[in-house]
DODRENTOR-366691 format. One record per atom (N, C-alpha, C): residue number from 0; residue in one letter; chain; atom name; x, y, z. Coordinates in steps of 0.05 Angstrom, whole numbers, always signed. Example, Ala and Ser with C-alpha at 12.3 -4.5 7.8 and 13.67 -1.06 7.14 Angstrom:
+-----+---------+--------+-------+--------+--------+--------+
! num ! residuo ! cadena ! atomo !     c1 !     c2 !     c3 !
+-----+---------+--------+-------+--------+--------+--------+
!   0 !       a !      A !     N !   +264 !   -114 !   +156 !
!   0 !       a !      A !    CA !   +246 !    -90 !   +156 !
!   0 !       a !      A !     C !   +264 !    -66 !   +156 !
!   1 !       s !      A !     N !   +257 !    -45 !   +142 !
!   1 !       s !      A !    CA !   +273 !    -21 !   +143 !
!   1 !       s !      A !     C !   +258 !     +1 !   +157 !
+-----+---------+--------+-------+--------+--------+--------+
END
This chain:
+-----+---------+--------+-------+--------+--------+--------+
! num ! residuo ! cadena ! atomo !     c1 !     c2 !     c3 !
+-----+---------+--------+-------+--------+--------+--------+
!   0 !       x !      A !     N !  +1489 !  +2910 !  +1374 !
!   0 !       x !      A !    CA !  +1484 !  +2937 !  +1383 !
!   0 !       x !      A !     C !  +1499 !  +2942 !  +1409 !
!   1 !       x !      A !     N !  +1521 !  +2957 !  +1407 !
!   1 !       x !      A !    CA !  +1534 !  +2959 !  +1422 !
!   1 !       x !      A !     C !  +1531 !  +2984 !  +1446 !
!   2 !       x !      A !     N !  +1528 !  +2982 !  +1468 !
!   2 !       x !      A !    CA !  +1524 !  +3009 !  +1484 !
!   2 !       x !      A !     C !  +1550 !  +3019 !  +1496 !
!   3 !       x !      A !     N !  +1544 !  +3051 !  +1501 !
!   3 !       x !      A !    CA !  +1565 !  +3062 !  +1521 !
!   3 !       x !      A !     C !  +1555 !  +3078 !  +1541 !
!   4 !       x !      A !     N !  +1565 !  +3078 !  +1564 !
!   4 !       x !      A !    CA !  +1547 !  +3089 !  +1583 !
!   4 !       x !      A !     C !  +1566 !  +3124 !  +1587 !
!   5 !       x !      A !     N !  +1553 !  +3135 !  +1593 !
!   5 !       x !      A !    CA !  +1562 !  +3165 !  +1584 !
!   5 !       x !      A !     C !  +1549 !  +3181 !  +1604 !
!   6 !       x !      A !     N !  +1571 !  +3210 !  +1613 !
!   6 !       x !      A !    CA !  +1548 !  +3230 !  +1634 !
!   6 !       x !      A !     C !  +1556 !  +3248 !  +1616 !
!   7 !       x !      A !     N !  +1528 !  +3258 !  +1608 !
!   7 !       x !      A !    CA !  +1526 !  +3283 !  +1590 !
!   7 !       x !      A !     C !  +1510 !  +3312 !  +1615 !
!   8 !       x !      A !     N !  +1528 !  +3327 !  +1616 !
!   8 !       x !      A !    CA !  +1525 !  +3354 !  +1635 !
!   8 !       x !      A !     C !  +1510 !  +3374 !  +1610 !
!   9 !       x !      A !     N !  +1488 !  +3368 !  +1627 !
!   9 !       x !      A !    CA !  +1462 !  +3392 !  +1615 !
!   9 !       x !      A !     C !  +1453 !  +3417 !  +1632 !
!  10 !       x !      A !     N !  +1468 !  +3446 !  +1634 !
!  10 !       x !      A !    CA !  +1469 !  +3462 !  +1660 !
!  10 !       x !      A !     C !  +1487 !  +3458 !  +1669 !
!  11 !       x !      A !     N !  +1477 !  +3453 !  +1700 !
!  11 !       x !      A !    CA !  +1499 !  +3441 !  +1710 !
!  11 !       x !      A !     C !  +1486 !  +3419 !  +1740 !
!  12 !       x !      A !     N !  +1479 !  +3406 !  +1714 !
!  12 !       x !      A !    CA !  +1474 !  +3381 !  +1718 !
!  12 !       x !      A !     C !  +1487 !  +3366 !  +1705 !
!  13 !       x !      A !     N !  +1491 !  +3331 !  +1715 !
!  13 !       x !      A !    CA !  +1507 !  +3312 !  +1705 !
!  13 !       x !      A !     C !  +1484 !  +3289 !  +1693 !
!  14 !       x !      A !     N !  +1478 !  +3281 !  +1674 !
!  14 !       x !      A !    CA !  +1458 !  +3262 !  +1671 !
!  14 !       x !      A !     C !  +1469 !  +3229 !  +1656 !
!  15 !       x !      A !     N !  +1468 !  +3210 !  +1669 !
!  15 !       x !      A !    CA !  +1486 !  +3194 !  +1665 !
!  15 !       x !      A !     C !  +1464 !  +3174 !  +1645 !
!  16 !       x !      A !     N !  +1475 !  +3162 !  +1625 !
!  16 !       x !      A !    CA !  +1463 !  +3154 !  +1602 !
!  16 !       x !      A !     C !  +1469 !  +3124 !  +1594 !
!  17 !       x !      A !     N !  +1461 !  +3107 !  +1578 !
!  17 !       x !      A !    CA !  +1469 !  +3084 !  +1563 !
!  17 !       x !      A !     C !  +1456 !  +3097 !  +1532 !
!  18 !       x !      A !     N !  +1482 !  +3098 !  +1517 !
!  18 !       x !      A !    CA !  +1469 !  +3105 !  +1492 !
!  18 !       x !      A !     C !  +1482 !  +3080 !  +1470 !
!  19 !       x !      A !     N !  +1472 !  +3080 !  +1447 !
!  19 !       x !      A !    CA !  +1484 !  +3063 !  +1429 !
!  19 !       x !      A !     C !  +1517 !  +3077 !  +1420 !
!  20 !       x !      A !     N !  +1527 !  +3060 !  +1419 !
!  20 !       x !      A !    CA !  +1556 !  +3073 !  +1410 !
!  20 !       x !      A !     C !  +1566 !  +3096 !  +1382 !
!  21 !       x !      A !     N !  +1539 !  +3087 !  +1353 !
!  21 !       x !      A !    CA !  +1542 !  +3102 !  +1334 !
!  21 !       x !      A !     C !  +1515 !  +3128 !  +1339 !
!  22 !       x !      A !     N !  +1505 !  +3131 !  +1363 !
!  22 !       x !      A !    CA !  +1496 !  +3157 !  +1373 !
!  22 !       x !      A !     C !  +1510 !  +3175 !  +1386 !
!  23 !       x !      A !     N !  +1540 !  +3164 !  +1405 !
!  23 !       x !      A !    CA !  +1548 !  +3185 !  +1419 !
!  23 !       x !      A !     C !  +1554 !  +3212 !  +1418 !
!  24 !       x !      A !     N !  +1566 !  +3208 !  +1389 !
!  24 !       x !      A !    CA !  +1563 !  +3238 !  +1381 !
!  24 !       x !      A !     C !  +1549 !  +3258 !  +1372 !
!  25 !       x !      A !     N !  +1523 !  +3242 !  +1360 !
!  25 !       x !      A !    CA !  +1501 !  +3266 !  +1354 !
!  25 !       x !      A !     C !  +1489 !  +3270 !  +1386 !
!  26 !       x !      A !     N !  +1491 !  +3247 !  +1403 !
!  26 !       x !      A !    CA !  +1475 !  +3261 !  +1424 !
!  26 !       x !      A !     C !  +1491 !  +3279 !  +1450 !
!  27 !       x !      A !     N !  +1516 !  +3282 !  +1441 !
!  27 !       x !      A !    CA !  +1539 !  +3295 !  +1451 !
!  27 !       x !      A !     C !  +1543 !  +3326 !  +1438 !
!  28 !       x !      A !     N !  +1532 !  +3324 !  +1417 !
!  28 !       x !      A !    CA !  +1524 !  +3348 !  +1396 !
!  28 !       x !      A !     C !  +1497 !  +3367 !  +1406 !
!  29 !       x !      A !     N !  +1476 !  +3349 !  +1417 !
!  29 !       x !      A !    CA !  +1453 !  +3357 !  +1423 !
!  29 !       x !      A !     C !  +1463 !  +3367 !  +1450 !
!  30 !       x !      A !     N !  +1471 !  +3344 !  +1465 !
!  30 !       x !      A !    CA !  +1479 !  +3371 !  +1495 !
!  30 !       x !      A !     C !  +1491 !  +3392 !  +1490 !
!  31 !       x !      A !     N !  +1508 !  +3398 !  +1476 !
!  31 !       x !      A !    CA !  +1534 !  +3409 !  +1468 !
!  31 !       x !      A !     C !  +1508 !  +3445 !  +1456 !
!  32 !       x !      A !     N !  +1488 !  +3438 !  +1441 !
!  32 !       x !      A !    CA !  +1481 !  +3458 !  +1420 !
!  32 !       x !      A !     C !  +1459 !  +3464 !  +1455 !
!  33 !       x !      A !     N !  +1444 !  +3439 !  +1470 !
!  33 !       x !      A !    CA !  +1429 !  +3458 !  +1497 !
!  33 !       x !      A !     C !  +1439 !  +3473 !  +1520 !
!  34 !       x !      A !     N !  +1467 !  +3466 !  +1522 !
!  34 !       x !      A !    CA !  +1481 !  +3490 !  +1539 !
!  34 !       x !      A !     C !  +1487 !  +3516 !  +1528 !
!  35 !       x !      A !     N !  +1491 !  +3517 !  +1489 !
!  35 !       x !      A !    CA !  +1498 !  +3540 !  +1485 !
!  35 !       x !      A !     C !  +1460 !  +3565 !  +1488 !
!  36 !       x !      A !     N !  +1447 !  +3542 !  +1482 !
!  36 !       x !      A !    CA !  +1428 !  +3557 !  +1483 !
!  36 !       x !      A !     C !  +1420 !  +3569 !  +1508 !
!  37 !       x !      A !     N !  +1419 !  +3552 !  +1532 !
!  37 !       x !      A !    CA !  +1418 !  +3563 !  +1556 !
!  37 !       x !      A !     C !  +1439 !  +3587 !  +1566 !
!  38 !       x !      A !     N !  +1454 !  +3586 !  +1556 !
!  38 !       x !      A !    CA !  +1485 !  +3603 !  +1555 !
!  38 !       x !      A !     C !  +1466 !  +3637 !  +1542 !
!  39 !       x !      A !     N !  +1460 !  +3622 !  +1522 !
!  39 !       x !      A !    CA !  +1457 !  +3646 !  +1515 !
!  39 !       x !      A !     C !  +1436 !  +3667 !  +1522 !
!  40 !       x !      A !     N !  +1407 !  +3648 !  +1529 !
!  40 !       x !      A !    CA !  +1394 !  +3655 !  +1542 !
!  40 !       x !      A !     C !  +1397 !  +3672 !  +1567 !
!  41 !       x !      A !     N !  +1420 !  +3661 !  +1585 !
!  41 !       x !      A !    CA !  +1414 !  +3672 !  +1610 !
!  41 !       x !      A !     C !  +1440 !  +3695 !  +1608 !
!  42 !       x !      A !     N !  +1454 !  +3704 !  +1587 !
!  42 !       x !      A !    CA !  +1461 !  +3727 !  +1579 !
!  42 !       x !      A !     C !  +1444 !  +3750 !  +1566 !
!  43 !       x !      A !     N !  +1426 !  +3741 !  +1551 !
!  43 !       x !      A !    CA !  +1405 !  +3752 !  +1533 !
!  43 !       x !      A !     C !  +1376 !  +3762 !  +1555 !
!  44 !       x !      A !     N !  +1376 !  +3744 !  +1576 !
!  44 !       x !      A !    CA !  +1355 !  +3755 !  +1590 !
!  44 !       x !      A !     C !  +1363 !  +3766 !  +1619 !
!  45 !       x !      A !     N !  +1391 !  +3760 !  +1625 !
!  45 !       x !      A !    CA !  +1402 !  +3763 !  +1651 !
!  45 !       x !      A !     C !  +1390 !  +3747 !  +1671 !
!  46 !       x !      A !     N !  +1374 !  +3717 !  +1662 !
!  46 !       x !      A !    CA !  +1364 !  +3697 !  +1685 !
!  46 !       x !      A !     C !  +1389 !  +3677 !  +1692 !
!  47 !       x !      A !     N !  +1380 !  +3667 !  +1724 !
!  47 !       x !      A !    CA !  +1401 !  +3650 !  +1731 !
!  47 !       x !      A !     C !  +1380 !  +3624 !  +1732 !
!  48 !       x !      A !     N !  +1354 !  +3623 !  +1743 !
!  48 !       x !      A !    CA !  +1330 !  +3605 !  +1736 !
!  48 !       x !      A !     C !  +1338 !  +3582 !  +1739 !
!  49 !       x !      A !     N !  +1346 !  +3557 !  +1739 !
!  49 !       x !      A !    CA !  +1358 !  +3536 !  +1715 !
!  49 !       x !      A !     C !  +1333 !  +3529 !  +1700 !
!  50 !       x !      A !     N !  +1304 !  +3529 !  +1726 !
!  50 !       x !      A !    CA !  +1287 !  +3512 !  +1706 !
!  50 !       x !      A !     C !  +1273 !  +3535 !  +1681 !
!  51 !       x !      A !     N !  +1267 !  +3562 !  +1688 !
!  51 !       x !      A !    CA !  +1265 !  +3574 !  +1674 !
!  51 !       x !      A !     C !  +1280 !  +3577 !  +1650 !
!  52 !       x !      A !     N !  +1307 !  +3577 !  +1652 !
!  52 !       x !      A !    CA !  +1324 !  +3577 !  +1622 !
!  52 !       x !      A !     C !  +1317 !  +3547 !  +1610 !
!  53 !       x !      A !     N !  +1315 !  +3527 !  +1621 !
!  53 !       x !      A !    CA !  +1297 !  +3509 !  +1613 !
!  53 !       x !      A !     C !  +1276 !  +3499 !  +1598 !
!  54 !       x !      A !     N !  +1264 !  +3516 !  +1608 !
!  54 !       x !      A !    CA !  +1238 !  +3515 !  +1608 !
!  54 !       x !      A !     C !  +1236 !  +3533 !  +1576 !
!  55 !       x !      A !     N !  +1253 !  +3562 !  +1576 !
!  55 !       x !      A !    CA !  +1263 !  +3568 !  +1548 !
!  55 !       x !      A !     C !  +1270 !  +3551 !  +1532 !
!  56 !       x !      A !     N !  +1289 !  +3543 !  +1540 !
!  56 !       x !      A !    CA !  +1303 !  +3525 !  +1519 !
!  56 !       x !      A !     C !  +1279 !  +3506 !  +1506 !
!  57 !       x !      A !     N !  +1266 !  +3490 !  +1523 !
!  57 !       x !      A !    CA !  +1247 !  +3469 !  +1507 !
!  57 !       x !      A !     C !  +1233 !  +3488 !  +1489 !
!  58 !       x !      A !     N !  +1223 !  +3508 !  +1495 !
!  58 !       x !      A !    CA !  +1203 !  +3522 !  +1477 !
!  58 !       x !      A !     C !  +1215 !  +3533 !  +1453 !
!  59 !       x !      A !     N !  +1244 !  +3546 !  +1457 !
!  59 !       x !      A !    CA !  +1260 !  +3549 !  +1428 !
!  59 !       x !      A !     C !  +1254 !  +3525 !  +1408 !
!  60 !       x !      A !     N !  +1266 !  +3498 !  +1429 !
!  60 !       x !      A !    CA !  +1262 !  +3475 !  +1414 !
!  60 !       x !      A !     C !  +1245 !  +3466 !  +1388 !
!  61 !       x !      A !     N !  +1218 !  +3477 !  +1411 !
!  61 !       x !      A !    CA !  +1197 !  +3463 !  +1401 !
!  61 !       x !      A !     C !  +1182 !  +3482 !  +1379 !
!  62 !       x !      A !     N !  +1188 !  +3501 !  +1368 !
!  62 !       x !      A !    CA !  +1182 !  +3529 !  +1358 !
!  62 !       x !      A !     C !  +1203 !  +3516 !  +1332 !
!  63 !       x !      A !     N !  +1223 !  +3504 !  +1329 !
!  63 !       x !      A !    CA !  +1244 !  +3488 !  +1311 !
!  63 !       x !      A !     C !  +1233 !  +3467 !  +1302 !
!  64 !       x !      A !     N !  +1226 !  +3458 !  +1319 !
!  64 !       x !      A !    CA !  +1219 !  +3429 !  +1311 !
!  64 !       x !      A !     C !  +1185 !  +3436 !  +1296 !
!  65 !       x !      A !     N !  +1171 !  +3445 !  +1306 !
!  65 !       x !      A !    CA !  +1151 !  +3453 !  +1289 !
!  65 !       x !      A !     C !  +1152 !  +3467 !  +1261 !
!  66 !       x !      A !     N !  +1167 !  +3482 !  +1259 !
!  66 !       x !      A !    CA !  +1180 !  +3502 !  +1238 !
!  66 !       x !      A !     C !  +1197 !  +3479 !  +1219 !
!  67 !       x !      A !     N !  +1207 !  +3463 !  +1229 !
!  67 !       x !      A !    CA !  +1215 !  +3440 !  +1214 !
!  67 !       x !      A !     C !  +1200 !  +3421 !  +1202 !
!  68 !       x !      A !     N !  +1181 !  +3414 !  +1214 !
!  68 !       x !      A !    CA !  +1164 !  +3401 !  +1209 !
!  68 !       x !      A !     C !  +1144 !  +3411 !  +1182 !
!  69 !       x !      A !     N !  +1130 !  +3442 !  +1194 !
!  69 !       x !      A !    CA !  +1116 !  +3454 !  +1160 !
!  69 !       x !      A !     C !  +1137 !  +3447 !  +1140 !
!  70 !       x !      A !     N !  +1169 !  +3458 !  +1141 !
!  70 !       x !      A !    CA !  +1186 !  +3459 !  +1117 !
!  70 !       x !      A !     C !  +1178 !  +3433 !  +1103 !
!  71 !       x !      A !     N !  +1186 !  +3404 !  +1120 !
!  71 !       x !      A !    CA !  +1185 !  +3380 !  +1113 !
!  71 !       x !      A !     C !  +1157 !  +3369 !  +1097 !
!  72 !       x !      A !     N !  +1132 !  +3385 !  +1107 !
!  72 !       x !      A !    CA !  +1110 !  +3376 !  +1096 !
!  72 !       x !      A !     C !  +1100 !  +3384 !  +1073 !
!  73 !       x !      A !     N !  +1114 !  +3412 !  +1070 !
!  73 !       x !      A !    CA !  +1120 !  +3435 !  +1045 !
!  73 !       x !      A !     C !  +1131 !  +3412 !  +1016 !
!  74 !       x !      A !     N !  +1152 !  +3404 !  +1033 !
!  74 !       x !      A !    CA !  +1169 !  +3392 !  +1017 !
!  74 !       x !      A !     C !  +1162 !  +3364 !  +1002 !
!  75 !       x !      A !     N !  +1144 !  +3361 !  +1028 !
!  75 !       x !      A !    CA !  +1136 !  +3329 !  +1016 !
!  75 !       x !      A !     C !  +1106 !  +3326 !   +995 !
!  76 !       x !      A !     N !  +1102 !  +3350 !  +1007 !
!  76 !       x !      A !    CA !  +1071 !  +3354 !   +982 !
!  76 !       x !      A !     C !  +1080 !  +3368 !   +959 !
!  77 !       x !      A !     N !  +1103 !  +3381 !   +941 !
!  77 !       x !      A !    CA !  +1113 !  +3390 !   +923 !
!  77 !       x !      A !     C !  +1132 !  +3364 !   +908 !
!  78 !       x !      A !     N !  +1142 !  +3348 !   +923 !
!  78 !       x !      A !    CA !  +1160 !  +3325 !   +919 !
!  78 !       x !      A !     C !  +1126 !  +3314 !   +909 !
!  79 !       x !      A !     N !  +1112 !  +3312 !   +921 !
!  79 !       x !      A !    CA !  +1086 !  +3284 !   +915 !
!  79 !       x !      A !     C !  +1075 !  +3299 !   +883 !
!  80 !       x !      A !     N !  +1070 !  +3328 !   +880 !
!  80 !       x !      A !    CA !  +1063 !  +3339 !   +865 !
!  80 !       x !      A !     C !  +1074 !  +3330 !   +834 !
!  81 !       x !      A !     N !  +1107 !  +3339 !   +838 !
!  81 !       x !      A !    CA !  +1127 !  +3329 !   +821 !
!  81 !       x !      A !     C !  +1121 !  +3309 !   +806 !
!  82 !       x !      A !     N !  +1123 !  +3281 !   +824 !
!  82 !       x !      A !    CA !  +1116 !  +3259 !   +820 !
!  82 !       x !      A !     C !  +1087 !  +3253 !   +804 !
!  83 !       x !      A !     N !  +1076 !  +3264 !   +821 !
!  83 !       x !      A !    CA !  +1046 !  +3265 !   +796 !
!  83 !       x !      A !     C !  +1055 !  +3271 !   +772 !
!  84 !       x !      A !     N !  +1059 !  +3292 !   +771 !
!  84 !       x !      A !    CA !  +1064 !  +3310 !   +738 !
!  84 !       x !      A !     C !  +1072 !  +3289 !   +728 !
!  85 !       x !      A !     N !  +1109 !  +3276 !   +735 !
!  85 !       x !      A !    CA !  +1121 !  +3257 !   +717 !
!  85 !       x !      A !     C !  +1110 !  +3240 !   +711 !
!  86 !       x !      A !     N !  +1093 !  +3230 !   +727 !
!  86 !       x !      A !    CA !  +1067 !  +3206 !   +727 !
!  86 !       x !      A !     C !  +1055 !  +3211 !   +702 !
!  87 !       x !      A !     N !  +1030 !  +3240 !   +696 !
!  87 !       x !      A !    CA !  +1021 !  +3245 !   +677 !
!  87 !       x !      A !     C !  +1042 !  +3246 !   +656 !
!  88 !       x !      A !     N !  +1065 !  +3264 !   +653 !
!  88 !       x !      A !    CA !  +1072 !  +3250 !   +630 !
!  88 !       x !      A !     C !  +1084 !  +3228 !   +615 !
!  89 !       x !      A !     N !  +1086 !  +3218 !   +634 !
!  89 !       x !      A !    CA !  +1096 !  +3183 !   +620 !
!  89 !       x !      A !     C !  +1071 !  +3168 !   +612 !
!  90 !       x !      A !     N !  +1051 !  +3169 !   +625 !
!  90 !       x !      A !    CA !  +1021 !  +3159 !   +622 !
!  90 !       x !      A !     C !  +1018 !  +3175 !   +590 !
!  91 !       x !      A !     N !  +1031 !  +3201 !   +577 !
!  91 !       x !      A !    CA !  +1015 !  +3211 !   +560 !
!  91 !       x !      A !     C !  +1036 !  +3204 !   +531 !
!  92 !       x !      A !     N !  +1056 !  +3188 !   +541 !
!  92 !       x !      A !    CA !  +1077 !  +3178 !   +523 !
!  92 !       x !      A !     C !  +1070 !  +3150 !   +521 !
!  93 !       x !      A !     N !  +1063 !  +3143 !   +541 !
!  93 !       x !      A !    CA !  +1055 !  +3108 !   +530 !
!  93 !       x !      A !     C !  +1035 !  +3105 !   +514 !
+-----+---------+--------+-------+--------+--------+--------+
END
């Protein structure tokens, strides 16, 4: 497991990192998608804040990540459902 040490600029801040080497780019992706959001934020609301656009940003986040989460549980109790059914009918073929 190989590391690379990395400064990923979040704002305008510099945050200096050790990440694994086959992460750099998703977590280079993730800074990459929290500046546009802050970007856009502080066009969209006319704030300069940092911690307040911040403080947005986590809550967009977390409003995603929850909203992701129902989809996934949606998905996994229709997938389990599925599964039953095929269950019953192979049980009604044997």
């Amino acid at each position: 497991m190989e590391t690379l040490s990395i400064r990923l600029k979040i704002g305008d801040r510099e945050y200096p990192m050790k990440v694994k080497t086959e992460d750099e780019a998703k977590i280079r992706h993730a800074g990459k998608l929290i500046n546009e959001k802050i970007k856009r934020y502080r066009e969209e609301f006319g704030l300069d804040d940092k911690q307040d656009l911040l403080a947005m940003v986590a809550f967009d986040c977390m409003i995603e990540s929850m909203e992701q989460d129902k989809i996934n549980a949606e998905d996994s109790e229709l997938a389990h459902s599925k599964v039953m059914q095929i269950n019953e009918q192979l049980r009604s073929l044997l």
